[in-house]
C-alpha positions as CSV (number, residue, x, y, z in Angstrom):
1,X,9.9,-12.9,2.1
2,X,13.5,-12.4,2.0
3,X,15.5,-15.0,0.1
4,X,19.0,-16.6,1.0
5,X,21.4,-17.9,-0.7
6,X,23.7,-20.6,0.9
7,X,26.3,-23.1,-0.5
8,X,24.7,-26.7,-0.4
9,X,27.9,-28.4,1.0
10,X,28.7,-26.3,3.2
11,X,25.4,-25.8,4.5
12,X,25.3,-29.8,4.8
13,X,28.6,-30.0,6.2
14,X,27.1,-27.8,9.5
15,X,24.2,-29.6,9.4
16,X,26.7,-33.3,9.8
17,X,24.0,-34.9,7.2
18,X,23.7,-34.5,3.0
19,X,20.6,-34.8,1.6
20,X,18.5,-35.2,-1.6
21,X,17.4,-31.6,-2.8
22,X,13.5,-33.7,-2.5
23,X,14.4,-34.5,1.3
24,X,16.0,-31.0,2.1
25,X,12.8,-29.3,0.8
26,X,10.5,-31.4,3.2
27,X,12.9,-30.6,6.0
28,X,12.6,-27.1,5.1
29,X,8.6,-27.3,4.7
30,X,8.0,-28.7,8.4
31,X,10.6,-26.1,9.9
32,X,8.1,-23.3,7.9
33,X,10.8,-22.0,6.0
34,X,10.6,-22.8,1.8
35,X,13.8,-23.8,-0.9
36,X,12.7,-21.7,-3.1
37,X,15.5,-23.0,-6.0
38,X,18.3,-25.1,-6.9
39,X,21.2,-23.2,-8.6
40,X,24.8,-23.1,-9.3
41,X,27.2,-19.7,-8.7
42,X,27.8,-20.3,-12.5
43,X,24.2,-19.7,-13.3
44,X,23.2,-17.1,-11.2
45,X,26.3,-15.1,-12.7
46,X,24.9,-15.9,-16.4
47,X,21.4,-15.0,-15.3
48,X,22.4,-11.4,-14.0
49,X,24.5,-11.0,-17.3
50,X,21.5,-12.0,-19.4
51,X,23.9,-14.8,-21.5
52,X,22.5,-17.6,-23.9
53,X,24.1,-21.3,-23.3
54,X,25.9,-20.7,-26.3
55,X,27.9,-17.2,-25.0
56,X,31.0,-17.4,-23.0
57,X,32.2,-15.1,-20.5
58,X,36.3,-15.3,-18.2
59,X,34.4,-15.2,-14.9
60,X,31.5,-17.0,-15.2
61,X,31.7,-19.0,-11.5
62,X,32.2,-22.3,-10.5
63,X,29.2,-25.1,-10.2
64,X,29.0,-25.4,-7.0
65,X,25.7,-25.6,-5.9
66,X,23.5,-23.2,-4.5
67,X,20.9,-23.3,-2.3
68,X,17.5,-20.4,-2.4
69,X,15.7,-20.5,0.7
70,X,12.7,-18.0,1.3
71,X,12.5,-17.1,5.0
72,X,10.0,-15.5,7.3
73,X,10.2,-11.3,6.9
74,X,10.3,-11.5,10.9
75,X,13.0,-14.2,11.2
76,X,16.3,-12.1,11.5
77,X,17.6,-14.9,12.8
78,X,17.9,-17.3,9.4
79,X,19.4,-14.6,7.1
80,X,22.7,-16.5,7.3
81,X,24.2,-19.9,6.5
82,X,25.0,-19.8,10.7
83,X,21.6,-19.5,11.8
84,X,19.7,-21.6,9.3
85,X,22.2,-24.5,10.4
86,X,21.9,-24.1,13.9
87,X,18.2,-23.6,13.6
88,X,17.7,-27.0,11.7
89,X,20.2,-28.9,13.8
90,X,18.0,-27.7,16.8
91,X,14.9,-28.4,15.2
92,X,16.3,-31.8,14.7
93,X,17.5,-32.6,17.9
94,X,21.0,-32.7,17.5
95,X,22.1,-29.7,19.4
96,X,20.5,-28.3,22.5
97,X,19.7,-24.0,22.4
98,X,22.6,-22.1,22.7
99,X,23.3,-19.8,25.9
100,X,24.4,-16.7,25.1
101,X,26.5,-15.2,27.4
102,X,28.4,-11.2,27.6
103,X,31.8,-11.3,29.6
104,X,32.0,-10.4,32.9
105,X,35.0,-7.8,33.2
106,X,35.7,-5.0,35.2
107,X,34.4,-1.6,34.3
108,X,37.5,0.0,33.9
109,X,38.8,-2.3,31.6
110,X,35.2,-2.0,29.4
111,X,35.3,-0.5,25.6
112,X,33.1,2.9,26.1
113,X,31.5,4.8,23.1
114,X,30.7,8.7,24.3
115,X,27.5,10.4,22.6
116,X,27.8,14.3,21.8
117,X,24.6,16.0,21.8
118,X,24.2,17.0,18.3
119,X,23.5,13.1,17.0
120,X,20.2,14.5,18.5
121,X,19.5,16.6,15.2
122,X,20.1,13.3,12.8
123,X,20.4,10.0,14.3
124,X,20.3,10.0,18.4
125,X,21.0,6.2,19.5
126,X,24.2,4.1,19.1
127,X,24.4,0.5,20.0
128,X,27.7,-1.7,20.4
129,X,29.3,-4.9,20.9
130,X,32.6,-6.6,20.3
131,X,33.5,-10.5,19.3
132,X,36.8,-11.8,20.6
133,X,38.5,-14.5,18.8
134,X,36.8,-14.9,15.6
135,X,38.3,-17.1,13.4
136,X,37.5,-16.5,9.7
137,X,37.3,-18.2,6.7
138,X,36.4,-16.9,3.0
139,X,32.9,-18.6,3.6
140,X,32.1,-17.2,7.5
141,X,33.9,-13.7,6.0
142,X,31.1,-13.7,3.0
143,X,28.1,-14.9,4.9
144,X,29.5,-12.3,7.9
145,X,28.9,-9.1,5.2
146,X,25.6,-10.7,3.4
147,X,24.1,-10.8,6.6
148,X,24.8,-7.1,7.5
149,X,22.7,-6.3,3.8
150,X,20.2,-8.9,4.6
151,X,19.2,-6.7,7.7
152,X,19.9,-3.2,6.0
153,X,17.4,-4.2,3.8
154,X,14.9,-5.8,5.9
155,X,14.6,-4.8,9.5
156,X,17.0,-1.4,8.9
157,X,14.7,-0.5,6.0
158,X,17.3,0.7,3.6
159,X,19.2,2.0,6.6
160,X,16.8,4.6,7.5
161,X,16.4,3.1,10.7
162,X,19.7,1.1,11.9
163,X,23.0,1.3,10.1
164,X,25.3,-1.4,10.8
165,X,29.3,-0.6,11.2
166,X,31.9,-3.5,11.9
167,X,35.4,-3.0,12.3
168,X,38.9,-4.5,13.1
169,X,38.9,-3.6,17.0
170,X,43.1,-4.1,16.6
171,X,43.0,-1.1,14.1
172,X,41.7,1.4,16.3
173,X,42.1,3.0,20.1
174,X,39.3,3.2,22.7
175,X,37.3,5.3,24.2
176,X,35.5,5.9,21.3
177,X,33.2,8.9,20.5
178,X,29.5,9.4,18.4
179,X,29.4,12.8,17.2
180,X,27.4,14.6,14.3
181,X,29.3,17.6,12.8
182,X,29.1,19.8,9.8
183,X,30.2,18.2,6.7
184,X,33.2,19.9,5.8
185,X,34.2,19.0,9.4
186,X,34.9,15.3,8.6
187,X,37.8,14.2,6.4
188,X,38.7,10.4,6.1
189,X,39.8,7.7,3.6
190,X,36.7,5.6,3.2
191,X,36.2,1.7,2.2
192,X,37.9,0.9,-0.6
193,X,39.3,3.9,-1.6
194,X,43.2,5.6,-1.1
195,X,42.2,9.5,-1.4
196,X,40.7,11.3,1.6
197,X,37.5,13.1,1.5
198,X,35.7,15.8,3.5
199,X,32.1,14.6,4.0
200,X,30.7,17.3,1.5
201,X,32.1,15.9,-0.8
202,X,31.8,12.2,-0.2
203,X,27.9,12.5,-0.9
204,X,29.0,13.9,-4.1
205,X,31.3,11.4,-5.1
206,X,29.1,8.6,-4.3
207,X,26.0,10.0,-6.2
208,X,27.5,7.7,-9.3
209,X,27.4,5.1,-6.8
210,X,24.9,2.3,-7.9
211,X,24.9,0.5,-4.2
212,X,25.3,3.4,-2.0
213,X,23.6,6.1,-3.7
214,X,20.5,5.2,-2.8
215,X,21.4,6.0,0.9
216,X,22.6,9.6,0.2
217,X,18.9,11.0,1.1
218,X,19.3,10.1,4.6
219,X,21.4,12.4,5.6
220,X,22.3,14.9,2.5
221,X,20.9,18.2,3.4
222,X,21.3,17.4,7.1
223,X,23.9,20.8,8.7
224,X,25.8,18.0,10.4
225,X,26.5,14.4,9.7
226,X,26.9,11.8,11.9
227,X,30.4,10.0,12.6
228,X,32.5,7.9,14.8
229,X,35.5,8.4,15.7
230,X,38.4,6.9,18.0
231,X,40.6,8.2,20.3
232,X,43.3,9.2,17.8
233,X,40.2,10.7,15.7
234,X,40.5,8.0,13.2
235,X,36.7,7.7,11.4
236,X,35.3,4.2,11.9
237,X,32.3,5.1,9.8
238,X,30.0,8.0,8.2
239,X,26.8,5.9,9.0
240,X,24.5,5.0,7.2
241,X,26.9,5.8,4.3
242,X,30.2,4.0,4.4
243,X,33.0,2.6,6.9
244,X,36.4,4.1,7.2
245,X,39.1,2.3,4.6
246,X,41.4,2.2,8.6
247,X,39.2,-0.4,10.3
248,X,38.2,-2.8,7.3
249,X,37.7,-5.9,8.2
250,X,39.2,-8.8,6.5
251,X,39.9,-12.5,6.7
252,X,43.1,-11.8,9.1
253,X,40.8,-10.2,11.9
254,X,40.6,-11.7,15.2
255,X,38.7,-8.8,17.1
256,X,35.5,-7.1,15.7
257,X,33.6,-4.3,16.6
258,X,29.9,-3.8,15.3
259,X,28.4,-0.3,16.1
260,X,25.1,0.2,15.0
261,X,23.4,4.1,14.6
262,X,20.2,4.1,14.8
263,X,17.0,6.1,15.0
264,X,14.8,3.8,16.6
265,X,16.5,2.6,19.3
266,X,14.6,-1.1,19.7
267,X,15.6,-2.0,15.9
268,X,19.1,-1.5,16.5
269,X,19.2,-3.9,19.8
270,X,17.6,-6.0,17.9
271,X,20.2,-6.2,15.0
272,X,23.3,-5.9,17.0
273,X,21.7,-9.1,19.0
274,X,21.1,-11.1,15.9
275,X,25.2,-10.0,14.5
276,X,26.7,-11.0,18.1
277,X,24.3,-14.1,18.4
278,X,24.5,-15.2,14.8
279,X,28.6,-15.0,14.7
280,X,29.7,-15.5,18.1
281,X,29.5,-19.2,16.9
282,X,33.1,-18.2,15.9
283,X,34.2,-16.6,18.6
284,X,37.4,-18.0,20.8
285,X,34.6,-18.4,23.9
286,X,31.6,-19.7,21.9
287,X,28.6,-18.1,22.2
288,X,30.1,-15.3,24.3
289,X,30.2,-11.1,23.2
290,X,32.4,-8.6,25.0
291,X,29.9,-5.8,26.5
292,X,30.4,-1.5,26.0
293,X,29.3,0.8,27.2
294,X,27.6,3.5,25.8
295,X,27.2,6.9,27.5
296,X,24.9,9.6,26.7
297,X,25.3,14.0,27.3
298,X,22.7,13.1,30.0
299,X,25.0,10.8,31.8
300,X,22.9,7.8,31.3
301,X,25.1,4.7,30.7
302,X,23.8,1.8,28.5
303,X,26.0,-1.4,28.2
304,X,25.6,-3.2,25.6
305,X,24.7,-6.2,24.4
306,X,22.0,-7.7,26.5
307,X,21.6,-11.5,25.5
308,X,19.4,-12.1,28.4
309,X,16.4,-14.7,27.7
310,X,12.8,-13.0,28.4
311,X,10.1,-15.2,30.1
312,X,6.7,-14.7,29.2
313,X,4.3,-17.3,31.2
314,X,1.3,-18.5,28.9
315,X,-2.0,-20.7,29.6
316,X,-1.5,-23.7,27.9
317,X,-5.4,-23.7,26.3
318,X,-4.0,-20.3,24.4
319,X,-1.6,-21.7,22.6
320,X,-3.1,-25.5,21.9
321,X,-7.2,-25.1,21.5
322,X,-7.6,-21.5,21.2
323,X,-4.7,-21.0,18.3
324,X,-3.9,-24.2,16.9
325,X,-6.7,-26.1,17.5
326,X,-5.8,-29.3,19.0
327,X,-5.1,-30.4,22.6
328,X,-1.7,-31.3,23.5
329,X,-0.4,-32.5,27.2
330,X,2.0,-30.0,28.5
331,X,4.9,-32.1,28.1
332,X,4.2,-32.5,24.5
333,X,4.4,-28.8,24.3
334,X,7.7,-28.1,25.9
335,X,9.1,-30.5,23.9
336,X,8.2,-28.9,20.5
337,X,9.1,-25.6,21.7
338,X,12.3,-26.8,22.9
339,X,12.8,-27.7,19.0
340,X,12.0,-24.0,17.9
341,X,14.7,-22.4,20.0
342,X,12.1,-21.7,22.5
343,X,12.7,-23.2,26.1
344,X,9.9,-23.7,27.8
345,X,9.1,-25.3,31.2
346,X,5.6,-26.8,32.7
347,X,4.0,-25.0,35.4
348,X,1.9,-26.7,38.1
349,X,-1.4,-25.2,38.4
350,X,-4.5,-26.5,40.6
351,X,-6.3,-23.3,38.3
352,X,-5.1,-23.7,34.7
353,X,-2.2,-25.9,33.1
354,X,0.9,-23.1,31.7
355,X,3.8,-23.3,30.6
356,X,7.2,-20.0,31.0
357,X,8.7,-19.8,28.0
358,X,12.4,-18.5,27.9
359,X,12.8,-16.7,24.5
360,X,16.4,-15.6,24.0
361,X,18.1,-13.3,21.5
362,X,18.2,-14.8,18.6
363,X,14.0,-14.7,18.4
364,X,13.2,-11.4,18.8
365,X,9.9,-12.2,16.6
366,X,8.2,-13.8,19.7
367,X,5.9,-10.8,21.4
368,X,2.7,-12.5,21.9
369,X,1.2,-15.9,23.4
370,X,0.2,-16.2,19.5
371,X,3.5,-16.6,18.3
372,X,4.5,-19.4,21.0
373,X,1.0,-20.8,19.1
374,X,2.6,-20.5,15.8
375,X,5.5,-22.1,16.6
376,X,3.9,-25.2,18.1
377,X,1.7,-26.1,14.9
378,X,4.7,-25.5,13.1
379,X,6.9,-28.2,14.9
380,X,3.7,-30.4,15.5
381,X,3.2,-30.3,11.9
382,X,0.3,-28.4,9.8
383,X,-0.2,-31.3,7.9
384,X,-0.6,-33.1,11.2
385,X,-3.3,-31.2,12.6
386,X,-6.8,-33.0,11.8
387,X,-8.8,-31.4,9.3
388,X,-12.3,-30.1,11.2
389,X,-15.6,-27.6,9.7
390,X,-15.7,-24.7,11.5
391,X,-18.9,-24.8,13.2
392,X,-21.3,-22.7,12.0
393,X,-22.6,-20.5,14.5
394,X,-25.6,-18.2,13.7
395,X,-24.8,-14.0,14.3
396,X,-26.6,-10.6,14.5
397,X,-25.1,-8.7,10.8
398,X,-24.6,-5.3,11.4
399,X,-27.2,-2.9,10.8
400,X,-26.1,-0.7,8.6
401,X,-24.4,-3.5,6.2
402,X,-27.5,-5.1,6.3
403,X,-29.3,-2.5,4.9
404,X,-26.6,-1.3,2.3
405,X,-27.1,-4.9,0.9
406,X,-31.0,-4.5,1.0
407,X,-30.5,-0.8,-1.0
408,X,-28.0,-2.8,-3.7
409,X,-30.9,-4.9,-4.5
410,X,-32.9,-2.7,-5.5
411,X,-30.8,-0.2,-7.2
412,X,-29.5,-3.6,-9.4
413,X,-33.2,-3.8,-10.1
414,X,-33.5,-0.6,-11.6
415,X,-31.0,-1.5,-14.0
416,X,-27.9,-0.1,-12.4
417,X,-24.3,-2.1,-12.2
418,X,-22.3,-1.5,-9.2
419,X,-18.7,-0.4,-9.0
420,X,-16.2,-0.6,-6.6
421,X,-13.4,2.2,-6.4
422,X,-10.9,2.8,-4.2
423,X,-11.4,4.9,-0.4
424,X,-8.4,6.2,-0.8
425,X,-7.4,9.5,-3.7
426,X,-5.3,12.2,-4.7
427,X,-6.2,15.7,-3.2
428,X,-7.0,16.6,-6.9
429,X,-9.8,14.2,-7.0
430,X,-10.8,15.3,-3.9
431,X,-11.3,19.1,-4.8
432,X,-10.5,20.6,-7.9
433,X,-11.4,18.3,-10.1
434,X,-15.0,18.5,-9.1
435,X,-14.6,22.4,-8.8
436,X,-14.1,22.6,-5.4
437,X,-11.7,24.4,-3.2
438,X,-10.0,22.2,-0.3
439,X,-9.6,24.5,3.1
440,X,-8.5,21.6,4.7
441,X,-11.5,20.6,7.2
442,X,-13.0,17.9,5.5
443,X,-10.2,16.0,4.4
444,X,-8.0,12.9,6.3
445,X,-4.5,13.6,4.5
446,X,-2.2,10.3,4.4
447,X,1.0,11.1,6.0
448,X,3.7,9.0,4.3
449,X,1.7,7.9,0.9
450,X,3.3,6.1,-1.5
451,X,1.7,7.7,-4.3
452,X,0.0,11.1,-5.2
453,X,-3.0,8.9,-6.4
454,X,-3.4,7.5,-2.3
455,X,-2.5,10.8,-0.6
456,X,-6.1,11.3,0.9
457,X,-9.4,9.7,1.9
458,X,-12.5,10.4,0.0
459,X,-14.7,12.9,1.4
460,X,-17.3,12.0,-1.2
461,X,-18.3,9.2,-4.1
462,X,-18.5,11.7,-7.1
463,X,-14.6,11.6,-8.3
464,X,-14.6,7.3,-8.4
465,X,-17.3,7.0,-10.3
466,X,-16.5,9.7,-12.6
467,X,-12.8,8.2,-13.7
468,X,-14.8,4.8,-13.8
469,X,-17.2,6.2,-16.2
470,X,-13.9,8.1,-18.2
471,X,-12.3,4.0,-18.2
472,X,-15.7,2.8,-19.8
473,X,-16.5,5.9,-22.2
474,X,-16.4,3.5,-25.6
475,X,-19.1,1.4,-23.9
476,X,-22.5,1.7,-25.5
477,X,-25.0,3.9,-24.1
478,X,-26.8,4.5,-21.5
479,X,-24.2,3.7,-19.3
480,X,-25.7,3.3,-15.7
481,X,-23.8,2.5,-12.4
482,X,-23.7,2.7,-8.8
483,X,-22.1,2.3,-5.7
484,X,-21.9,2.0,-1.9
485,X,-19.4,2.7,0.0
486,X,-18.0,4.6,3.1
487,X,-16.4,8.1,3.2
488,X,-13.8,9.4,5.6
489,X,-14.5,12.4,7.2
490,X,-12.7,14.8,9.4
491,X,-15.0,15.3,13.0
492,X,-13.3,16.5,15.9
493,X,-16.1,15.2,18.3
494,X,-14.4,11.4,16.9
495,X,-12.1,9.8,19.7
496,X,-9.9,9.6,16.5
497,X,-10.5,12.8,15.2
498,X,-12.1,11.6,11.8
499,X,-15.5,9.0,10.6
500,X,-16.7,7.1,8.3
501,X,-20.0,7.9,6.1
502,X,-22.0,5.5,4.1
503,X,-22.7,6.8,1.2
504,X,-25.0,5.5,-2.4
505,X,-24.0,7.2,-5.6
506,X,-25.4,6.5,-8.9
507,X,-24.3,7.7,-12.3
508,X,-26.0,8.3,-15.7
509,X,-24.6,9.0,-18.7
510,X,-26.0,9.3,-21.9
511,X,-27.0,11.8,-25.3
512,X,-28.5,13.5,-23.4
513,X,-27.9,14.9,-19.5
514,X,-30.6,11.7,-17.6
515,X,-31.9,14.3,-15.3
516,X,-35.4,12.9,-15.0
517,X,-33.4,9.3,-14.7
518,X,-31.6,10.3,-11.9
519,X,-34.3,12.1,-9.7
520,X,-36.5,9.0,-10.4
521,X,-34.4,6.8,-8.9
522,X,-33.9,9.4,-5.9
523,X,-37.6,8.9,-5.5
524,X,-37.3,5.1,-5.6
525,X,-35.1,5.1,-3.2
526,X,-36.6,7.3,-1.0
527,X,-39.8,5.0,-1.4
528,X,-38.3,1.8,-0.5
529,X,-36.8,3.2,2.2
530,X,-40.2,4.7,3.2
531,X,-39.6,8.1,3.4
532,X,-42.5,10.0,1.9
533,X,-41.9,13.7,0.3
534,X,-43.2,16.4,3.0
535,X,-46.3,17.6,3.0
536,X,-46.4,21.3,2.5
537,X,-44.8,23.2,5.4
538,X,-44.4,20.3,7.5
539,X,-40.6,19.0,7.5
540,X,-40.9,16.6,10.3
541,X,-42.6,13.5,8.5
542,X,-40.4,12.9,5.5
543,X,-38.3,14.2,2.8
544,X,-38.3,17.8,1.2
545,X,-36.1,18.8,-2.0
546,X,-34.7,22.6,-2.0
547,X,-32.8,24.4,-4.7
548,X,-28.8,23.2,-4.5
549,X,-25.6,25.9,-4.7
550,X,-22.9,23.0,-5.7
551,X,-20.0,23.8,-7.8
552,X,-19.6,20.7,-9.0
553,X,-23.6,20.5,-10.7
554,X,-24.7,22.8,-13.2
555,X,-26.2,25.9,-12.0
556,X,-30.0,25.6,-11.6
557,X,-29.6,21.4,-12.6
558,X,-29.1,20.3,-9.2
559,X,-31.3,19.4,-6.4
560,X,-30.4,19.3,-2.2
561,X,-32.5,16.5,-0.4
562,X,-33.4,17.6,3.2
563,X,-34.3,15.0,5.8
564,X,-35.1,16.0,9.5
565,X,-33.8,19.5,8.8
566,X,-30.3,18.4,7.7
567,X,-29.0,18.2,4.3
568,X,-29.0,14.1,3.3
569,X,-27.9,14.2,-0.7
570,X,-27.3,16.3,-3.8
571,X,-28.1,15.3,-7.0
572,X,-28.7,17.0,-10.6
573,X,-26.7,17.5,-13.9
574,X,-22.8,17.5,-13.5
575,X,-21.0,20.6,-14.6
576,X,-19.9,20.4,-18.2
577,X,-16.3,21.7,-17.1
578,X,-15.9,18.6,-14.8
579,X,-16.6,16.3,-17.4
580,X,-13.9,17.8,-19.5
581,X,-11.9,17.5,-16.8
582,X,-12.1,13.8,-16.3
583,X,-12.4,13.4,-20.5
584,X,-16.3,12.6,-20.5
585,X,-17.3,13.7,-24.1
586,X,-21.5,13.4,-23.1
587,X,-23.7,14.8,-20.7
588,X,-23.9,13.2,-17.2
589,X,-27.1,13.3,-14.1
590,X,-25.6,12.3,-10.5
591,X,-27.2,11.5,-6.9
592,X,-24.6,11.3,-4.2
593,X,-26.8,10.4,-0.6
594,X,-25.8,9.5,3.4
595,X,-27.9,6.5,3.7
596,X,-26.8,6.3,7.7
597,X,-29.8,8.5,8.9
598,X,-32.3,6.6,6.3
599,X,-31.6,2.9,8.5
């Protein structure tokens, strides 16, 4: 949950009511947002600089106090002092939801942003908007910036996805243009510097950049950059990198412009909508944003913003009984979801009682009938909704989970102890840790994973339980364990291409290798399963064993079990170099079966 720091006063002062920090943390519990801390600037700046009482330090803040409030991941909306205020003062009933208008002016007289084709090759959409009139102070200029690196860091992810860009309109010349161009194409002074740059060498200056270094990667080793210029080729900004030093904003602006380069086209509405929403509060015409437009090589034309309200009409049962579990008159229901910035109206209905719901810009985390639900309990009260036992109401299990827990049972009562591991591996688990060679058709490969050790599913039990047994080596012996558990296998007769495969693995390790351990309990298995070894030349009435080629096993130690003709299980002595491998010093017998075709 992102967390937001706001002044207390100030924060009271929009609100038009102090409170105790007890009261202000109940207010905050029933809106479903947290005060996570009470805190002065002073302290926070001692904190960060790891100082004792004792040490002193020339800037060490003022005591003002501070307010840490932890907000919803999905609530854009409250990652500012302006739209927690006018949130709660809603919620409250002091002020009615805000209308959101974009100015109606000709089209010739409209700001226009032209898109070259080559943003294609790095980031393709541009969104824009301007705010007339704004009238800052040092508090609305601060909460105006934080909220720009609230949402790079939550909805832009680190900017991979939207970068925002806001500039003093006054400093600059329409039309304006989007273009991506080699690096040593682009020269300009950036923010906060005097000495001009080409755009090579920008990435290499800011390499030593704590903040913005860690937004190189997006577009270093790119052939062109994206940039935006003006008509007098003045750079507004090298997104996702930095703004132009020109067009800074500062407390003497009056006229803003927010452009927003994105690669995912919905996240950046989204984010210029919550900047135009969240600050046209200070605009000259309240609640109002200036549209432009936005033209692409194909000739489309976008304008931008759209603060329209969408209406999504949902029964009123969905959101009362079936979600929240109580029953509410539709009345009662407009009325709370007039408090959560929601308007909502009653529709007559002879079939079943609905209500529209109106969500506007500001809540672009309503997408479902579910979330209308959340927000009812949440302005009804969660501690207001009466406590009930679910009833209990008797099922079929599934099959094959039924009898997994029926096999557990009885491997437990042979004196086994299940493990659990992880369905998820590293390709060297996978394969060449157990000798084996990957050719890629077995294997589900994890396209983005955040470690080497989750970069695959398992295509079989063997390499869990052997780095269990490598975690648990000073344990006395004999060590014995098991486990169930699926497998994820590649089948292109799969409506998604891959399947899961039950599998039961058990492990022995001891002084000596276990074999005649191991294929015992294959037997009892096999027994309490009632499968019956074959009778001599006749493969259709149980189980037969055949001589096993696995590189994994040692050579003439290992065992195939064939059921109906196809191969069900290996088991037998593992391979002394794959014990090195996972640092088992003593000899180990393994059974690895498919349990599906036994149910």
């Amino acid at each position: 949950m992102p967390t937001v720091s706001v002044g207390r006063d100030r924060l009271f002062s929009a609100l038009g009511k102090s409170y105790t920090d007890e009261e202000f943390d109940e207010l905050c519990f029933k809106f479903g947002i947290e005060l996570d801390d009470v805190t002065t600037e002073k302290a926070i700046i001692r904190k960060e600089k790891h100082l004792g009482d004792d040490e002193t330090v020339l800037d060490d803040g003022d005591d003002e106090v501070i307010y840490k409030i932890d907000i919803p991941a999905n609530r854009y909306d409250l990652l500012c002092l302006e739209g927690i205020s006018q949130a709660l003062r809603i919620f409250l009933g002091i002020d009615s939801i805000p209308v959101y208008k974009v100015s109606d002016i000709p089209a010739e007289s409209r700001l226009q942003m032209h898109v070259k084709p080559k943003t294609q090759l790095i980031r393709p959409f541009v969104v824009c908007a301007v705010l007339r009139g704004i009238n800052f102070d040092e508090v609305s200029y601060n909460s105006f910036i934080e909220l720009q690196d609230k949402l790079h860091q939550n909805i832009c992810r680190k900017r991979t996805l939207v970068a925002i860009g806001t500039h003093d309109l006054d400093t600059l010349s329409a039309p304006f243009t989007y273009e991506a161009l080699a690096p040593e194409e682009i020269n300009f002074v950036p923010l906060k510097q005097t000495k001009s740059f080409r755009g090579d060498e920008l990435i290499e200056f800011y390499k030593s950049d704590l903040k913005l270094k860690k937004f190189l990667h997006i577009i270093e080793g790119s052939p062109v950059y994206p940039v935006i210029y003006d008509r007098n080729r003045t750079v507004l900004s090298l997104p996702p990198i930095i703004n132009g030093a020109h067009s800074a904003i500062t407390l003497e602006t009056k006229n803003v412009f927010i452009e927003c380069t994105a690669t995912d086209k919905t996240k950046a509405e989204i984010v210029l909508n919550t900047m135009v929403s969240m600050f046209s509060i200070y605009s000259e015409i309240k609640y109002m944003a200036e549209p432009v437009e936005v033209i692409y090589p194909s000739g489309v034309t976008n304008i931008y913003p759209d603060l329209s309200d969408y209406t999504m009409k949902v029964a009123l049962s969905d959101i009362t009984e079936k979600v929240v579990g109580i029953s509410l008159e539709a009345d009662k229901v407009v009325s709370l979801l007039n408090k959560m910035q929601l308007r909502a109206e009653k529709i007559v209905s002879t079939i079943e009682p609905s209500i529209m719901v109106s969500v506007p810009p500001t809540r672009s985390d309503v997408l479902h009938s579910v979330d209308v639900a959340e927000d009812v309990a949440i302005a009804f009260g969660y501690n207001n909704i009466p406590k009930t036992k679910p009833v209990f109401v008797p099922g079929k299990r599934e099959p094959l989970n039924k009898f997994s827990d029926l096999i557990r049972e009885q491997v437990v009562a042979m004196g086994f102890m299940e493990v659990l591991n992880w369905i998820l591996c590293s390709n060297e688990d996978n394969f060449s840790m157990l000798n084996r060679k990957n050719e890629g058709k077995t294997s589900i490969v994890v396209g983005n994973p955040r470690s080497s050790d989750f970069e695959a599913g398992r295509t079989n039990l063997m390499s869990g339980m052997l780095k269990t047994m490598k975690h648990n080596v000073d344990h006395p012996r004999p060590i014995k364990i098991f486990e169930v558990g699926d497998v994820l296998l590649l089948d292109e007769n799969e409506d998604v291409g891959a399947r899961n495969s039950r599998r039961l693995a058990a492990l022995y390790c001891s002084g000596n290798s276990g074999f005649e351990v191991i294929c015992g309990f294959v037997e009892r298995v096999m027994e309490v399963v009632r499968k019956r070894p074959n009778p001599a030349g006749d493969e259709s009435r149980g189980y037969d064993l055949q001589p096993s080629q696995e590189p994994e096993f040692l050579p003439n130690r290992q065992i195939n079990i064939i059921f109906e003709g196809k191969k069900l299980g290996t088991f037998g002595i593992v391979h002394p170099e794959v014990l090195e491998k996972f640092g088992i010093p003593d000899p180990c017998s393994y059974a690895e079966i498919d349990i599906e075709p036994l149910l």
